[in-house]
C-alpha positions in Angstrom: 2.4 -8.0 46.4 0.5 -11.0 45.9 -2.0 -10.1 43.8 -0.1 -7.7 41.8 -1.1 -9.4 38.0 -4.9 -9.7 39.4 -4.6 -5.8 40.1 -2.7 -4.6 36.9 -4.7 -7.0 34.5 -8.0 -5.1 35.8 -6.5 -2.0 34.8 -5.8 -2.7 31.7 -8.6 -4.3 31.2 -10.9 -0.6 32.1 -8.1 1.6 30.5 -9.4 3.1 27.2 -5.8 3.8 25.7 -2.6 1.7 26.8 -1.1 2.4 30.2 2.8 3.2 31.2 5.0 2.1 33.7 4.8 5.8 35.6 0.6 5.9 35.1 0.7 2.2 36.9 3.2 3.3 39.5 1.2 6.0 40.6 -2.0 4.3 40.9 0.3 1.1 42.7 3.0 3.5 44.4 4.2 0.3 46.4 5.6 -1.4 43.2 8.5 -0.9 41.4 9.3 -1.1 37.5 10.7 -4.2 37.7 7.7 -5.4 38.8 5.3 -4.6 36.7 7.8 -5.9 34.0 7.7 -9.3 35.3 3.9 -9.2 36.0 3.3 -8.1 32.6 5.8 -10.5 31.3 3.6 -13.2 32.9 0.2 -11.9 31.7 1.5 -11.8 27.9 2.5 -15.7 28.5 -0.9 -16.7 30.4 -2.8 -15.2 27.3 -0.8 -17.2 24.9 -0.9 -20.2 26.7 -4.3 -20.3 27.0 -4.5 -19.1 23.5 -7.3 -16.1 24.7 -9.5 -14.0 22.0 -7.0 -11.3 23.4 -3.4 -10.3 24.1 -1.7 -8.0 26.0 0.4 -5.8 23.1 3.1 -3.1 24.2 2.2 -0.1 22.1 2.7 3.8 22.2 4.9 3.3 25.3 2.6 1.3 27.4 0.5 -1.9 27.6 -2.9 -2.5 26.2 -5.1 -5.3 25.9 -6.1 -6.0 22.6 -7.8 -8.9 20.5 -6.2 -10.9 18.0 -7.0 -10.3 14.2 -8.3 -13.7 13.7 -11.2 -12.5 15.8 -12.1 -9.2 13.6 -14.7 -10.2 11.0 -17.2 -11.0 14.3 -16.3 -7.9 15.8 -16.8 -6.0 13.0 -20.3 -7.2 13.1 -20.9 -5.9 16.9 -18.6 -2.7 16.5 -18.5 -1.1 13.0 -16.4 2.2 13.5 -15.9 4.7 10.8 -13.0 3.9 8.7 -10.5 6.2 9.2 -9.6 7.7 5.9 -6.7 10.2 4.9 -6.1 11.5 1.5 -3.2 11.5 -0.5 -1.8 14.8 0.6 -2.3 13.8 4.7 -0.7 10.9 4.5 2.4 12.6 2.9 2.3 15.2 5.7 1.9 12.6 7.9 5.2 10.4 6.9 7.4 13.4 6.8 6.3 14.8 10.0 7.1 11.0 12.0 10.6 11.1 9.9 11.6 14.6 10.5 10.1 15.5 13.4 10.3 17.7 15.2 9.6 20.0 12.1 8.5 23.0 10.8 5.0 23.5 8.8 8.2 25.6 6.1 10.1 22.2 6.0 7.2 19.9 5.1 6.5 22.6 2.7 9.9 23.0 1.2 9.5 18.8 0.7 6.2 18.6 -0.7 6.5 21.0 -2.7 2.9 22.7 -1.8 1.0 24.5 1.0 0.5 22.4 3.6 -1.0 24.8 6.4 -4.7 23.1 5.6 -3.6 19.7 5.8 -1.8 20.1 9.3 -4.7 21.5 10.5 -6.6 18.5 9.7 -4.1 15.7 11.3 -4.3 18.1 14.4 -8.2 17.7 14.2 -8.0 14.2 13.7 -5.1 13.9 16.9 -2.3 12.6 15.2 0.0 15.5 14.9 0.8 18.2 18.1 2.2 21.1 18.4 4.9 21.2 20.6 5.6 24.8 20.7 7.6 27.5 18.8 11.0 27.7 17.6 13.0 30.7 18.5 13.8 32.2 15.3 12.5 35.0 13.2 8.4 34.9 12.8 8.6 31.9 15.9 7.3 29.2 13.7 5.2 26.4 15.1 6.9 23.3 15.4 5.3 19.7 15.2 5.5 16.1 15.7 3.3 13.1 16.2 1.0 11.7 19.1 0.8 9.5 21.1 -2.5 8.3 19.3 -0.5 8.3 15.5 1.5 5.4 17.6 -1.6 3.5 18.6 -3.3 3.8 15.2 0.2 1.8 13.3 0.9 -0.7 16.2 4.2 1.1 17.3 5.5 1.0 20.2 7.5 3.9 20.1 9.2 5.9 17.4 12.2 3.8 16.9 10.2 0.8 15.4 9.0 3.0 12.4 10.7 1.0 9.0 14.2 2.7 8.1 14.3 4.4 4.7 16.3 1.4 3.7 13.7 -0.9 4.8 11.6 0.9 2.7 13.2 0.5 -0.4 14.4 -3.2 -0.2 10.5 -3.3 0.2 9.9 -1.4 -3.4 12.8 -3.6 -5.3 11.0 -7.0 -3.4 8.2 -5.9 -4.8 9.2 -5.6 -8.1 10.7 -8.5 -8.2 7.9 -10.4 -7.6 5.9 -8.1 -10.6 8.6 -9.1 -12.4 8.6 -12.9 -12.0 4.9 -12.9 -12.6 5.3 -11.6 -15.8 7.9 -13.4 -16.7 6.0 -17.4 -15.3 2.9 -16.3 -16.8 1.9 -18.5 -19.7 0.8 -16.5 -22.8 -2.1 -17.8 -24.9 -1.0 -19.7 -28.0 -0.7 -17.4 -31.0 -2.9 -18.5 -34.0 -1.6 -19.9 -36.6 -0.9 -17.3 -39.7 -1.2 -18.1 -43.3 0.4 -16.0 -44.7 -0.7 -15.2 -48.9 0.6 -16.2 -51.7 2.8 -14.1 -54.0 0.9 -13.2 -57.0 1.5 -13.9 -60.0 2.2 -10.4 -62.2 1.1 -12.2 -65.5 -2.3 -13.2 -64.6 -3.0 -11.0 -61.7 -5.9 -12.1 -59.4 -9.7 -11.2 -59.9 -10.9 -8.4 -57.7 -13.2 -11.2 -56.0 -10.6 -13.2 -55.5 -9.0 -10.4 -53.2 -12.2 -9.6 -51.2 -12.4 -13.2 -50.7 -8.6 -13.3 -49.8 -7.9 -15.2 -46.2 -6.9 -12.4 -43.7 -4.9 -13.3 -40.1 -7.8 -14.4 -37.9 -5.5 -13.1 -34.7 -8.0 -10.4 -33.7 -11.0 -12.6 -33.5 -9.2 -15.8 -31.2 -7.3 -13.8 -29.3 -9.0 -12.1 -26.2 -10.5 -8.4 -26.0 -7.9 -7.2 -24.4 -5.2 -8.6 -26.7 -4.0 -7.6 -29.8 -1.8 -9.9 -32.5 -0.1 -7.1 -34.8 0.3 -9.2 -38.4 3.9 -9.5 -39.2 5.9 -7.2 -42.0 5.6 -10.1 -44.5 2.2 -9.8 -44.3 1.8 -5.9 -44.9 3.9 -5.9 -47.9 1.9 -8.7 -49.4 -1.5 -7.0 -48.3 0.0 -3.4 -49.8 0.9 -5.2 -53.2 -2.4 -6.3 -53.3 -4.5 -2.9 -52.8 -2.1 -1.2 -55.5 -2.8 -4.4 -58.0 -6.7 -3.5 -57.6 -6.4 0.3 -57.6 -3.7 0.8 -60.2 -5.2 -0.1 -63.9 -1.1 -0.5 -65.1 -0.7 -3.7 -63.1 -3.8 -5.5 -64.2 -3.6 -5.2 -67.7 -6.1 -2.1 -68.5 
């Protein structure tokens, strides 16, 4: 067919959600697989020859024209959809249904430790978790997994490509290495310099406004709010002699 690309580019370009290789051969029923392989193989390379606003992305099992990110701030400003938000609890739902499905609402449970039947109904509202039927056991628990839409949402294009549990943690350790290294190149600011007091002299101990007057560490005041300079153990015993010389009427001569 001649005009096969023409023909399967229009229907992409109509189609709401991404279309398979079975949806296309039923509206085409003259074409094979392997042609709507190569013809999609030649739209992706048009687009990205021509460097288009768009590009053809395979996702959730099928093919879908999408536009590229560096296009979103002025789409934004023409179509400004409600964020999807998910709590906290969802999302954990969520990760262990895509990793263990398909699973039962008493194994999510058993892993999160907490009732869960509110938040599955809620990612069943919200399309990203099914039910795919019943489990023959006592009581014929419900059994679920993810849709078709959970896969559109992340940019997957099927199960397979969700990270490995390995993947995930050489991501934690990367990132704390990189914590890690920032703390370690970040210059501190320069400590002030401490004078630290003189030792007194027990035979002619100082005048009381000689002590009020006394030079104290000035580390609070140049350092920033957030920072604090603890004096060093030197400086406490002097400071302590000092007090007990004013308060104690033995060491001053009285």
């Amino acid at each position: 067919m001649d005009d096969l690309k023409n023909i399967i580019e229009s229907l992409l370009f109509v189609s709401d959600e991404p279309l398979g290789l079975q949806q296309l051969k039923k509206i085409i029923p003259e074409i094979d697989n392997r042609q709507i392989r190569q013809a999609m193989t030649d739209l992706a390379a048009d687009y990205n020859r021509r460097q288009t606003s768009f590009h053809l992305d395979e996702v959730a099992g099928g093919y879908q024209l999408r536009t590229r990110p560096a296009y979103t701030e002025w789409i934004s400003r023409l179509v400004q959809p409600k964020p999807a938000r998910l709590s906290k609890a969802a999302l954990e739902t969520l990760a262990i249904t895509a990793y263990k499905q398909p699973v039962l609402r008493a194994d999510i449970e058993h892993i999160r430790g907490v009732d869960s039947g509110g938040t599955l109904r809620l990612l069943i509202e919200r399309n990203l978790i099914r039910i795919l039927g019943r489990k023959e056991i006592p009581g014929r628990p419900l059994i679920y997994a993810t849709t078709k839409l959970f896969l559109e949402i992340f940019g997957l294009k099927d199960l397979k490509e969700l990270p490995t549990p390995a993947e995930i943690e050489s991501l934690g350790k990367n990132e704390g290495t990189v914590n890690e290294a920032m703390v370690t190149h970040t210059p501190l600011p320069p400590k002030p310099e401490q004078t630290e007091p003189e030792e007194p002299d027990n035979s002619q101990p100082p005048a009381p406004s000689e002590i009020e007057t006394e030079e104290k560490p000035a580390a609070v005041e140049n350092q920033p709010d957030d920072t604090i300079t603890l004096p060093n153990e030197k400086d406490l015993d002097a400071a302590s002699r000092e007090e007990y010389k004013k308060d104690d009427p033995s060491e001053t001569g009285g």
